[in-house]
mmCIF file of the N, C-alpha and C atoms, coordinates in Angstrom:
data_MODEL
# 
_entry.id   MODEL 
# 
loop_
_atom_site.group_PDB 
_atom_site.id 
_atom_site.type_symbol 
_atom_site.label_atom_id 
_atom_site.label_alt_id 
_atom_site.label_comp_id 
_atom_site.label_asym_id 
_atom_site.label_entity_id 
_atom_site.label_seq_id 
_atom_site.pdbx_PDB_ins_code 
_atom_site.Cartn_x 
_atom_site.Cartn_y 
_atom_site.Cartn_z 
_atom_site.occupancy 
_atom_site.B_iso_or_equiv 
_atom_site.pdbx_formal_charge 
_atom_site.auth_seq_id 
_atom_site.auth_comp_id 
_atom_site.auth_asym_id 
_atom_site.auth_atom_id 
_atom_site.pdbx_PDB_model_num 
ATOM 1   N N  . UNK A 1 1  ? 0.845   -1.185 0.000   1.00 0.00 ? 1  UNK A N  1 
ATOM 2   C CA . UNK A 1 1  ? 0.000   0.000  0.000   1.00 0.00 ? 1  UNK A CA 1 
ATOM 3   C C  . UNK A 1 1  ? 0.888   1.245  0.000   1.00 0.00 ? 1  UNK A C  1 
ATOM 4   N N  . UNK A 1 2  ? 0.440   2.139  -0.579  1.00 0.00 ? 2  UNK A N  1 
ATOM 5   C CA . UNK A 1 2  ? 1.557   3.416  -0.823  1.00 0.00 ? 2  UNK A CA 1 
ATOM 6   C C  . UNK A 1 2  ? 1.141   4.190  0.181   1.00 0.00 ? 2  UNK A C  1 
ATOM 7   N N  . UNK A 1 3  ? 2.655   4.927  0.724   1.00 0.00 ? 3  UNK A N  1 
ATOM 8   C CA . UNK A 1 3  ? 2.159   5.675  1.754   1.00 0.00 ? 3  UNK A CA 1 
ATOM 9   C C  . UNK A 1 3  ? 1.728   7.017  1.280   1.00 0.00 ? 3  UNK A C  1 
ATOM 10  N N  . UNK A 1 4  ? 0.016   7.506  2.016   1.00 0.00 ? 4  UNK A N  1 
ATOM 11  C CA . UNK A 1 4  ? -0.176  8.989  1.883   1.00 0.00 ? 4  UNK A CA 1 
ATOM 12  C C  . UNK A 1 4  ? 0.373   9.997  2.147   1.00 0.00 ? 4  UNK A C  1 
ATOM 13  N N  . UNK A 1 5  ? 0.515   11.301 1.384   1.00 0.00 ? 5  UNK A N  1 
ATOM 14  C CA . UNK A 1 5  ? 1.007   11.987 1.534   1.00 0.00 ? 5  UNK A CA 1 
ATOM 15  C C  . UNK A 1 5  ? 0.509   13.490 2.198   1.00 0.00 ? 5  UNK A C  1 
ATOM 16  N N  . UNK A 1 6  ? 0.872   14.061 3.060   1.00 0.00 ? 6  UNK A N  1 
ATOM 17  C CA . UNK A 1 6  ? 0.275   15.091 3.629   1.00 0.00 ? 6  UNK A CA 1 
ATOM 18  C C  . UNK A 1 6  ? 1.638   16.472 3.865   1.00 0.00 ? 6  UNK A C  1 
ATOM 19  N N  . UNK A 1 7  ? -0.167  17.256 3.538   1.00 0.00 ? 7  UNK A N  1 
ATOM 20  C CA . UNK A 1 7  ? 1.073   18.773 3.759   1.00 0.00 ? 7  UNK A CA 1 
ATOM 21  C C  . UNK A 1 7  ? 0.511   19.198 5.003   1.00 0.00 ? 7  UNK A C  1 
ATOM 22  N N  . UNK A 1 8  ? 1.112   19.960 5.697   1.00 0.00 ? 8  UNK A N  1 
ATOM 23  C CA . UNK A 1 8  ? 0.961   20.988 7.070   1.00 0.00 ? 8  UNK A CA 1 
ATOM 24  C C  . UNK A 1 8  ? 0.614   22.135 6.282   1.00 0.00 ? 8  UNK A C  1 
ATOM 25  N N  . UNK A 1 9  ? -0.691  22.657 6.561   1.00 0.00 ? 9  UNK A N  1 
ATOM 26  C CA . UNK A 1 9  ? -1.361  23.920 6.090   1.00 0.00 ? 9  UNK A CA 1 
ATOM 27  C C  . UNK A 1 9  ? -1.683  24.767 7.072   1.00 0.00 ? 9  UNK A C  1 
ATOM 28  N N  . UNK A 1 10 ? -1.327  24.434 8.754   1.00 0.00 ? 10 UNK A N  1 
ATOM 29  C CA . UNK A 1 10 ? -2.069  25.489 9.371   1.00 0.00 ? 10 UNK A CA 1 
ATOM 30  C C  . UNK A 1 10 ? -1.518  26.370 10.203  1.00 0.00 ? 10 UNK A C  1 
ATOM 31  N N  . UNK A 1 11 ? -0.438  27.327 9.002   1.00 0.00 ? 11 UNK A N  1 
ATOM 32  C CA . UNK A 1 11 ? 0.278   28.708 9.052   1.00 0.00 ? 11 UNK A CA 1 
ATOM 33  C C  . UNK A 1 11 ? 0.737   29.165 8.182   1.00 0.00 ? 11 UNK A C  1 
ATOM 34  N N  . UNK A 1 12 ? 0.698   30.314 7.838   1.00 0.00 ? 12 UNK A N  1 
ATOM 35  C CA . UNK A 1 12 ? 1.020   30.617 6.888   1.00 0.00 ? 12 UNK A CA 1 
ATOM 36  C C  . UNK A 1 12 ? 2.480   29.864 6.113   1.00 0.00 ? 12 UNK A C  1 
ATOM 37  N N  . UNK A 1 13 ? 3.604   30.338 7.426   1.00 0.00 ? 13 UNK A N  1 
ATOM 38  C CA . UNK A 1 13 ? 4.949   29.371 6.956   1.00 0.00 ? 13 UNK A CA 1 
ATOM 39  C C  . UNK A 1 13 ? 5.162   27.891 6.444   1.00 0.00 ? 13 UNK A C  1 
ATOM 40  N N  . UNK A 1 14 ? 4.134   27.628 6.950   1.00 0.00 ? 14 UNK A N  1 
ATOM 41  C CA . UNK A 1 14 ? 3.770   26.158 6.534   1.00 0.00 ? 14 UNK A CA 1 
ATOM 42  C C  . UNK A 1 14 ? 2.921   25.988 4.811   1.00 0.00 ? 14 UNK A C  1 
ATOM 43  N N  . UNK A 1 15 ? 2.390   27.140 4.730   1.00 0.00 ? 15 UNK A N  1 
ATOM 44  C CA . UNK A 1 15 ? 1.376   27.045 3.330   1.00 0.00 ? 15 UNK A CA 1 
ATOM 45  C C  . UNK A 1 15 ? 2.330   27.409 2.292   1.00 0.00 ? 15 UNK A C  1 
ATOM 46  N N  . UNK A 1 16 ? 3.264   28.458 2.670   1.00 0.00 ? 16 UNK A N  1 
ATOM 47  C CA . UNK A 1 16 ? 4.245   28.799 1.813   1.00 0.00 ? 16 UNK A CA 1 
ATOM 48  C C  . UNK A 1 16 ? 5.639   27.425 1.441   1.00 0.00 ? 16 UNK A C  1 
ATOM 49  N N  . UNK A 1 17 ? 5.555   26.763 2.635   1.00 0.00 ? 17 UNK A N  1 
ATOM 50  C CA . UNK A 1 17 ? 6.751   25.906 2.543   1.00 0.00 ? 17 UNK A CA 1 
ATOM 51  C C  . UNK A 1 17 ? 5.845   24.258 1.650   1.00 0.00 ? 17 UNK A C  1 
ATOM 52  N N  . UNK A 1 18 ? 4.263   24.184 1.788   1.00 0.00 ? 18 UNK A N  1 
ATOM 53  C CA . UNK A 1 18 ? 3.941   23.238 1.052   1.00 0.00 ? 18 UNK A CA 1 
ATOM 54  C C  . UNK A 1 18 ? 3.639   23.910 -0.595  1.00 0.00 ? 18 UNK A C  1 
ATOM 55  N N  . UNK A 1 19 ? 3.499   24.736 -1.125  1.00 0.00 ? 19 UNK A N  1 
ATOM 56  C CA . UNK A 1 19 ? 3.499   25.590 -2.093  1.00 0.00 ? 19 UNK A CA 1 
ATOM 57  C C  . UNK A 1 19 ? 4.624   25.130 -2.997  1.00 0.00 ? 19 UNK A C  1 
ATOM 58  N N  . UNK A 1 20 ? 5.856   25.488 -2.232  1.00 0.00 ? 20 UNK A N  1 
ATOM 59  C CA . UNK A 1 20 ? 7.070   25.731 -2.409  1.00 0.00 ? 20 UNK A CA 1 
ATOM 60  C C  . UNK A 1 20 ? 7.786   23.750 -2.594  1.00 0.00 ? 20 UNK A C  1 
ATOM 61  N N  . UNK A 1 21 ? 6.831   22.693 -1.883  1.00 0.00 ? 21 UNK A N  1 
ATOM 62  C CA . UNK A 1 21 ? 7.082   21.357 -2.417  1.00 0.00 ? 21 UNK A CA 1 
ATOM 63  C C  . UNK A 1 21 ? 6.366   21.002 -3.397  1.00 0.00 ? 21 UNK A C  1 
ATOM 64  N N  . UNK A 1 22 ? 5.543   21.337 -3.633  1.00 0.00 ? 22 UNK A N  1 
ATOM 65  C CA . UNK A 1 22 ? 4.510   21.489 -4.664  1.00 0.00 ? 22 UNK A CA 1 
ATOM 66  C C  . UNK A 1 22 ? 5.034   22.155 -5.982  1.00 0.00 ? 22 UNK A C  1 
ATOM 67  N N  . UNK A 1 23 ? 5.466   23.268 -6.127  1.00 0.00 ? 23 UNK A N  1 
ATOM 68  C CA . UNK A 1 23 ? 6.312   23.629 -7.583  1.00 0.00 ? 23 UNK A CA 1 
ATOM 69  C C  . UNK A 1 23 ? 7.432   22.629 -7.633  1.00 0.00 ? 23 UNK A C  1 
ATOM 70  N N  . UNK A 1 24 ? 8.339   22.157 -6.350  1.00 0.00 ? 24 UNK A N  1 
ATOM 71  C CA . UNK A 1 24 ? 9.422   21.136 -6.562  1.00 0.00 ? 24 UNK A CA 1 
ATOM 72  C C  . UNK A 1 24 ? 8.839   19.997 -7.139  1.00 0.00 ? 24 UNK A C  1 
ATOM 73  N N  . UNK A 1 25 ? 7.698   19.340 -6.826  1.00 0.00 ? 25 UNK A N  1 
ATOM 74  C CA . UNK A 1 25 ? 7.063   18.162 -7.790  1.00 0.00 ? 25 UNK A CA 1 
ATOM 75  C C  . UNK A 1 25 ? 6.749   18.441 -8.705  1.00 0.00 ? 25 UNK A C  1 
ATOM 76  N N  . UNK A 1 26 ? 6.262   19.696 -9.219  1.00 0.00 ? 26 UNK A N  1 
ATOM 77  C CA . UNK A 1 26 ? 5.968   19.542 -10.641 1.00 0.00 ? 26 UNK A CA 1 
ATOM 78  C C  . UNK A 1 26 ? 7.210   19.336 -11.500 1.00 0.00 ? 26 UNK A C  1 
ATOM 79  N N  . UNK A 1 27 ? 7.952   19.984 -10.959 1.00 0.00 ? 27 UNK A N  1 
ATOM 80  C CA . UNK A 1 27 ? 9.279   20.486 -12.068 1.00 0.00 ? 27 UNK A CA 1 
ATOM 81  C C  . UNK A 1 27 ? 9.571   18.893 -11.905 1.00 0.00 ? 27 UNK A C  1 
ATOM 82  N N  . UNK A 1 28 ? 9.904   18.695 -11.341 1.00 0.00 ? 28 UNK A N  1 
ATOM 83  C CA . UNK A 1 28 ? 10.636  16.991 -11.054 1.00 0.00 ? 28 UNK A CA 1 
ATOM 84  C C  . UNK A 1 28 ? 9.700   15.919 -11.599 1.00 0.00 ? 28 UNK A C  1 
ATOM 85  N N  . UNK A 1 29 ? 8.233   16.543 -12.115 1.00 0.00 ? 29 UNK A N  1 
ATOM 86  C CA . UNK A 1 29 ? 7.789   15.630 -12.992 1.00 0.00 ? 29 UNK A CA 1 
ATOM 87  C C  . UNK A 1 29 ? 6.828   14.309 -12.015 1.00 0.00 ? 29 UNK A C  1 
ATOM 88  N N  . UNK A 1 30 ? 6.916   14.905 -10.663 1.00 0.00 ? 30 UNK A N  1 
ATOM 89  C CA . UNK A 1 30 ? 6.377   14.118 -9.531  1.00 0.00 ? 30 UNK A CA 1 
ATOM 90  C C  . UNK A 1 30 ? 5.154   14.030 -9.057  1.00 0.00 ? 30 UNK A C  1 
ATOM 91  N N  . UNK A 1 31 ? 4.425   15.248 -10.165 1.00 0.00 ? 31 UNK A N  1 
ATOM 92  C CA . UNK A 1 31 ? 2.927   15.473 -9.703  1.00 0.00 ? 31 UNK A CA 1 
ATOM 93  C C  . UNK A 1 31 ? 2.641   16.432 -11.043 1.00 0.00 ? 31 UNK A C  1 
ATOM 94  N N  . UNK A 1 32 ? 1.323   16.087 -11.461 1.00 0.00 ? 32 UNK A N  1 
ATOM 95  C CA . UNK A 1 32 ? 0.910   16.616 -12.710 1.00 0.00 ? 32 UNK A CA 1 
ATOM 96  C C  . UNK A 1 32 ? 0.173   18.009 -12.236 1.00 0.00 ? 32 UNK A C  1 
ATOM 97  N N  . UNK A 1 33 ? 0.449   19.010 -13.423 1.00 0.00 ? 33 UNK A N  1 
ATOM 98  C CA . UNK A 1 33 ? 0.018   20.186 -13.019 1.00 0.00 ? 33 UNK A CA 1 
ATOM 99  C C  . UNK A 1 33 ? -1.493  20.239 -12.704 1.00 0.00 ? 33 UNK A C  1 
ATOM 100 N N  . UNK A 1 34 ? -2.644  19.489 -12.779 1.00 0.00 ? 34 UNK A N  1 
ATOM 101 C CA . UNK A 1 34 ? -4.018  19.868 -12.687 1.00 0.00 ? 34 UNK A CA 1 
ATOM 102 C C  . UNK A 1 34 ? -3.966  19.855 -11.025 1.00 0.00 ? 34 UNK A C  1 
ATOM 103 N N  . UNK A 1 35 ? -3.254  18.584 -11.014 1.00 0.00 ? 35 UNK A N  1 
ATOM 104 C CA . UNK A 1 35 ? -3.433  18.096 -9.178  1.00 0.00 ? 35 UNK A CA 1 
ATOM 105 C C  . UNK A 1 35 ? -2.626  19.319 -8.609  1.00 0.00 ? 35 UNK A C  1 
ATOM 106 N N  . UNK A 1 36 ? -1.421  19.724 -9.251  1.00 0.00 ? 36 UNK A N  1 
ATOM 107 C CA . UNK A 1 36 ? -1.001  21.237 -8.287  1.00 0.00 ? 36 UNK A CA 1 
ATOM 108 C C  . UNK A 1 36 ? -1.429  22.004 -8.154  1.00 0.00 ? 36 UNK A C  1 
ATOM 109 N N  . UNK A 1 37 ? -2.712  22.458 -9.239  1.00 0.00 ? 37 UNK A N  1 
ATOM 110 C CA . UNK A 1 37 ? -3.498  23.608 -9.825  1.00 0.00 ? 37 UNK A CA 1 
ATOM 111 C C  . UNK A 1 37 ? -4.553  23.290 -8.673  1.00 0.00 ? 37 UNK A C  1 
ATOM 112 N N  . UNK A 1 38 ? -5.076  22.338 -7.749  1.00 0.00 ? 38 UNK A N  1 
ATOM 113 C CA . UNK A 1 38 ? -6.252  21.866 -6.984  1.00 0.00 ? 38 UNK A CA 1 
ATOM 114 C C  . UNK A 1 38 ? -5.370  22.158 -5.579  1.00 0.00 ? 38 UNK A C  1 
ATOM 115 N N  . UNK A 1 39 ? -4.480  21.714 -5.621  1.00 0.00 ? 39 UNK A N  1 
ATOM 116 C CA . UNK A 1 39 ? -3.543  21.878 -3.997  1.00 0.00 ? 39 UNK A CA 1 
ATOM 117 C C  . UNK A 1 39 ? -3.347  23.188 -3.686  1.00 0.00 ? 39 UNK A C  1 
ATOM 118 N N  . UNK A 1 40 ? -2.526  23.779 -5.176  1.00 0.00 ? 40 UNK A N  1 
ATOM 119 C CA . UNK A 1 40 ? -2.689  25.701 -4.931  1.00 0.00 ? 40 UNK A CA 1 
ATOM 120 C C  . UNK A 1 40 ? -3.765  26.194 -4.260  1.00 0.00 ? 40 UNK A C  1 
ATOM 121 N N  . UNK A 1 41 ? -5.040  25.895 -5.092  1.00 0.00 ? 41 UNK A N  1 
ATOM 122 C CA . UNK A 1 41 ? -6.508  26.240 -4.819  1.00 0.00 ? 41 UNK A CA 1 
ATOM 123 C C  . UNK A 1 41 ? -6.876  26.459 -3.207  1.00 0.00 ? 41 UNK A C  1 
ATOM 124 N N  . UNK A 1 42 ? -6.238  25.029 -2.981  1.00 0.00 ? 42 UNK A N  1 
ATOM 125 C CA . UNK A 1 42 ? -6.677  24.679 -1.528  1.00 0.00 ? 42 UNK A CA 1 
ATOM 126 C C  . UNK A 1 42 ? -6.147  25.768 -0.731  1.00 0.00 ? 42 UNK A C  1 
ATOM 127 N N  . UNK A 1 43 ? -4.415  26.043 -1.102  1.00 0.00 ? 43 UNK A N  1 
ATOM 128 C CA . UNK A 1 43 ? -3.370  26.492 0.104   1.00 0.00 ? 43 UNK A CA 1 
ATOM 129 C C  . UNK A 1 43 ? -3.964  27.979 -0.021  1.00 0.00 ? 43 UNK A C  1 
ATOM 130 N N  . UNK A 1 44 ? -4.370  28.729 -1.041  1.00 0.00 ? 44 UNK A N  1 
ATOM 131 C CA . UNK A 1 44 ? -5.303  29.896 -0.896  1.00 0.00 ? 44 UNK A CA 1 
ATOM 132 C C  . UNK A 1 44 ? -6.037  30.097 -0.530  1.00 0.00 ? 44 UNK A C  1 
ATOM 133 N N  . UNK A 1 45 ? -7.002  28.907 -0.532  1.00 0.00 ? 45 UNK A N  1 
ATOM 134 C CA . UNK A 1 45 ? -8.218  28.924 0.505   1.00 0.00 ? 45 UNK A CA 1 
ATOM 135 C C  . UNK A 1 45 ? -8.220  28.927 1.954   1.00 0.00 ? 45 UNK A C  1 
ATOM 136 N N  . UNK A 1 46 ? -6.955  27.990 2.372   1.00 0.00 ? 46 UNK A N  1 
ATOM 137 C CA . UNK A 1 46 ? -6.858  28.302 3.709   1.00 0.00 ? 46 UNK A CA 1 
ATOM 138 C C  . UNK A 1 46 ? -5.940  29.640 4.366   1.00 0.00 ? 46 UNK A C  1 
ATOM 139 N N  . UNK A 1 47 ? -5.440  30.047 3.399   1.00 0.00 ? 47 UNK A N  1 
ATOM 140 C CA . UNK A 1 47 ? -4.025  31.198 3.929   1.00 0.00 ? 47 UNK A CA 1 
ATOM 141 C C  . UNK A 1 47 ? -5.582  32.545 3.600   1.00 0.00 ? 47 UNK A C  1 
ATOM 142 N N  . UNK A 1 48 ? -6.576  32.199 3.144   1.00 0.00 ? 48 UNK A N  1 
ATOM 143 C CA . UNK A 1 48 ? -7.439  33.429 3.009   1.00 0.00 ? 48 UNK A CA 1 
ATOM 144 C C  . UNK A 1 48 ? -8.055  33.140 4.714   1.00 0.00 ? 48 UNK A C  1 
ATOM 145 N N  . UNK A 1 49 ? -8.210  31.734 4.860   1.00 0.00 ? 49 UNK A N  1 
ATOM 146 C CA . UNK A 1 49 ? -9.458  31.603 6.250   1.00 0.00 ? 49 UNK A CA 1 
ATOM 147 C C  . UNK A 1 49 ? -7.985  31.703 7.365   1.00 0.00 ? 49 UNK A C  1 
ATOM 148 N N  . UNK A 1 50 ? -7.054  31.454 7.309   1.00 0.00 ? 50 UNK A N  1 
ATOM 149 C CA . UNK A 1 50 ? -5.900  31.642 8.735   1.00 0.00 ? 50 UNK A CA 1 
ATOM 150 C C  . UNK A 1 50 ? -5.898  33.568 8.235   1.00 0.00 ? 50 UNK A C  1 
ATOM 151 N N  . UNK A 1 51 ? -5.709  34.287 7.621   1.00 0.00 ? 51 UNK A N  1 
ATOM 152 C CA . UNK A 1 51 ? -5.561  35.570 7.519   1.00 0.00 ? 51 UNK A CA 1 
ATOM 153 C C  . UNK A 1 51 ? -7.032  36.413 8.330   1.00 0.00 ? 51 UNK A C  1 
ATOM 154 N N  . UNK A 1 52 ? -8.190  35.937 7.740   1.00 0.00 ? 52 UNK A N  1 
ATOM 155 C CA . UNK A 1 52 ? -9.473  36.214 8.007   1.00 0.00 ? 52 UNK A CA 1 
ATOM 156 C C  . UNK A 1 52 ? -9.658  35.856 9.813   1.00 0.00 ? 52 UNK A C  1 
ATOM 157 N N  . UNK A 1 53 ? -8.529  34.770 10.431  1.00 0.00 ? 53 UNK A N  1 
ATOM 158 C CA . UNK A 1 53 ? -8.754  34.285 11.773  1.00 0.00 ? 53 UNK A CA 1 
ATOM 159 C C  . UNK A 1 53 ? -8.170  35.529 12.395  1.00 0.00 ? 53 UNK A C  1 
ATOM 160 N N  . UNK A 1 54 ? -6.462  35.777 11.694  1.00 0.00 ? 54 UNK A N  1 
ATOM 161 C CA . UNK A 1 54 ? -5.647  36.703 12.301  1.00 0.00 ? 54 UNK A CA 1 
ATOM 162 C C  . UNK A 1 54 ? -6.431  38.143 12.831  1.00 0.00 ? 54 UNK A C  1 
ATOM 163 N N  . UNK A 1 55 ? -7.251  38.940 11.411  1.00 0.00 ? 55 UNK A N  1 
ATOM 164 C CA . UNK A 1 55 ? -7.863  40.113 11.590  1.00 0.00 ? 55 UNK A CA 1 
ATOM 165 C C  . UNK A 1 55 ? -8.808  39.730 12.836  1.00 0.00 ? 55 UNK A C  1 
ATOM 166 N N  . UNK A 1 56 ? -9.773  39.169 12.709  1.00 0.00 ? 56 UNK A N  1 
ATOM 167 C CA . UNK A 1 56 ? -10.596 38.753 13.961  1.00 0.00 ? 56 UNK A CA 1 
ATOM 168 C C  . UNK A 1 56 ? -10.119 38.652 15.396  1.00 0.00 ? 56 UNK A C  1 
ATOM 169 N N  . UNK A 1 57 ? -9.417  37.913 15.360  1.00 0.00 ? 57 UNK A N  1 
ATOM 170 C CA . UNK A 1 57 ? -8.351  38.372 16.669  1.00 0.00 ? 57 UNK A CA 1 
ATOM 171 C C  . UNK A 1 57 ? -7.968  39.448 17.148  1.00 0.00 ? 57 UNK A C  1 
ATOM 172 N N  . UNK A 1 58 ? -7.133  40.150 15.945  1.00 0.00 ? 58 UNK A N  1 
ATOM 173 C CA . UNK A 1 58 ? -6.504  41.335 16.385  1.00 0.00 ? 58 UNK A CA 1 
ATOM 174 C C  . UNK A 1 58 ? -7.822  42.440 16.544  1.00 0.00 ? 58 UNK A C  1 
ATOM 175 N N  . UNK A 1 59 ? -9.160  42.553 15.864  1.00 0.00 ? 59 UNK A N  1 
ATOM 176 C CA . UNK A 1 59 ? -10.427 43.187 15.744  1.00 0.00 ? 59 UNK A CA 1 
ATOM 177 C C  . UNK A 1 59 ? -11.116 43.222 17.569  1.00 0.00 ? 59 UNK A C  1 
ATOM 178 N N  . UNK A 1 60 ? -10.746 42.082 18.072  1.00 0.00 ? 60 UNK A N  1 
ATOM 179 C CA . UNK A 1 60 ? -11.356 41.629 19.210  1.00 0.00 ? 60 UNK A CA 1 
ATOM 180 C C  . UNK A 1 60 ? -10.259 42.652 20.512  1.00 0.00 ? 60 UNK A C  1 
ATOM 181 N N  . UNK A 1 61 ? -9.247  42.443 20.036  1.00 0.00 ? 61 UNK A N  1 
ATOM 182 C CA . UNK A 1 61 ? -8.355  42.917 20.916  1.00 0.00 ? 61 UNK A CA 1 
ATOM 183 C C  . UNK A 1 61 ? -8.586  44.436 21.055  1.00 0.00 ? 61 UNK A C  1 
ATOM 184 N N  . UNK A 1 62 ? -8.672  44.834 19.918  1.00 0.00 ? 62 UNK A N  1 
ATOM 185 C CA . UNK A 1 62 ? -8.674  46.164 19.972  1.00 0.00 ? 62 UNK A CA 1 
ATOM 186 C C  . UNK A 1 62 ? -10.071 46.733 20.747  1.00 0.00 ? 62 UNK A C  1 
ATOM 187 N N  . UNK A 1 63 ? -11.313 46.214 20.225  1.00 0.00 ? 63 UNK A N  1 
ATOM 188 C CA . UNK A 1 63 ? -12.671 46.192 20.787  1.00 0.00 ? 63 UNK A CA 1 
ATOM 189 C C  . UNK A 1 63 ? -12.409 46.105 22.420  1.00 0.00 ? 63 UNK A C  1 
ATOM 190 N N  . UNK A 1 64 ? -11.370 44.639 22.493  1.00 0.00 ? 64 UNK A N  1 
ATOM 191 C CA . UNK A 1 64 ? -11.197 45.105 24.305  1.00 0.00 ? 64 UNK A CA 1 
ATOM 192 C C  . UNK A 1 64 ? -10.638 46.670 25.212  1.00 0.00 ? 64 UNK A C  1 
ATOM 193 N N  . UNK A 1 65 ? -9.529  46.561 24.230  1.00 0.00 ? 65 UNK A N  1 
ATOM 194 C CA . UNK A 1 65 ? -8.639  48.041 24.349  1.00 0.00 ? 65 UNK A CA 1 
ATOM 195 C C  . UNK A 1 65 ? -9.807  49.222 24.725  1.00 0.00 ? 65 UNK A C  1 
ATOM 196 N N  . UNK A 1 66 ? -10.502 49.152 24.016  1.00 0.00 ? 66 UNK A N  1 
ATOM 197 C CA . UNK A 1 66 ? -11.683 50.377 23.969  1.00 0.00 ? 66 UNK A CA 1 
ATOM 198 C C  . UNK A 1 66 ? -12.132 50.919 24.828  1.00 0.00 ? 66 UNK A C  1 
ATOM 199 N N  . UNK A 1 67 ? -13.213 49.041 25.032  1.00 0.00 ? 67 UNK A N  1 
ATOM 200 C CA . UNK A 1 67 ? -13.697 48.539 26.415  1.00 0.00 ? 67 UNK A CA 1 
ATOM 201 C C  . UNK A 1 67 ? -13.407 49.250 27.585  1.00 0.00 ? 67 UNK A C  1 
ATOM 202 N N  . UNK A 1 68 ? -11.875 48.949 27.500  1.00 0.00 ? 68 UNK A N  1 
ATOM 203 C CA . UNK A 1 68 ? -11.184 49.074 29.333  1.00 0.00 ? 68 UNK A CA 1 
ATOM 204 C C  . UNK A 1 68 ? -11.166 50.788 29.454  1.00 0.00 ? 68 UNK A C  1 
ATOM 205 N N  . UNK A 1 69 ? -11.041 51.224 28.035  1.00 0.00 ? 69 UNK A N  1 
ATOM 206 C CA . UNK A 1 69 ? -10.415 52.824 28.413  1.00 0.00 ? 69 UNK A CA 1 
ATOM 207 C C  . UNK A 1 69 ? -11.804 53.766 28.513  1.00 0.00 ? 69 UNK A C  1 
ATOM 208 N N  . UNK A 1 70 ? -12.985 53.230 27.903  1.00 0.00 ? 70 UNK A N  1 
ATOM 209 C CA . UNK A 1 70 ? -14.165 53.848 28.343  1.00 0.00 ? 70 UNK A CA 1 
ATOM 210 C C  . UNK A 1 70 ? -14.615 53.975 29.371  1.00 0.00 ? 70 UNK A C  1 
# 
């Protein structure tokens, strides 16, 4: 049975560094471009929802900041 393969997607450094194995397979002929063209897809989709987490956070913080000084 072949072993599966998995990327770490949940940080940015991590989306950039599976990205970045992902152009190394294509070139090397190790993965066909449609399937990289679907993995890209993905690593944008999540670097949009970890970015969208970041603002929310920092949105909340500030809302506290407010809070305390009112």
């Amino acid at each position: 049975m072949p072993r599966r393969k998995c990327l770490k997607l949940d940080t940015p450094q991590a989306v950039r560094k599976a990205l970045a194995r992902v152009a190394n397979m294509v070139l090397n002929g190790e993965l066909d471009t449609k399937s990289a063209n679907s993995i890209i897809l993905a690593c944008n989709a999540i670097l949009s929802g970890i970015r969208t987490d970041e603002y929310e956070k920092k949105l909340a913080e500030l809302e506290q900041i407010l809070n305390e000084k009112s």
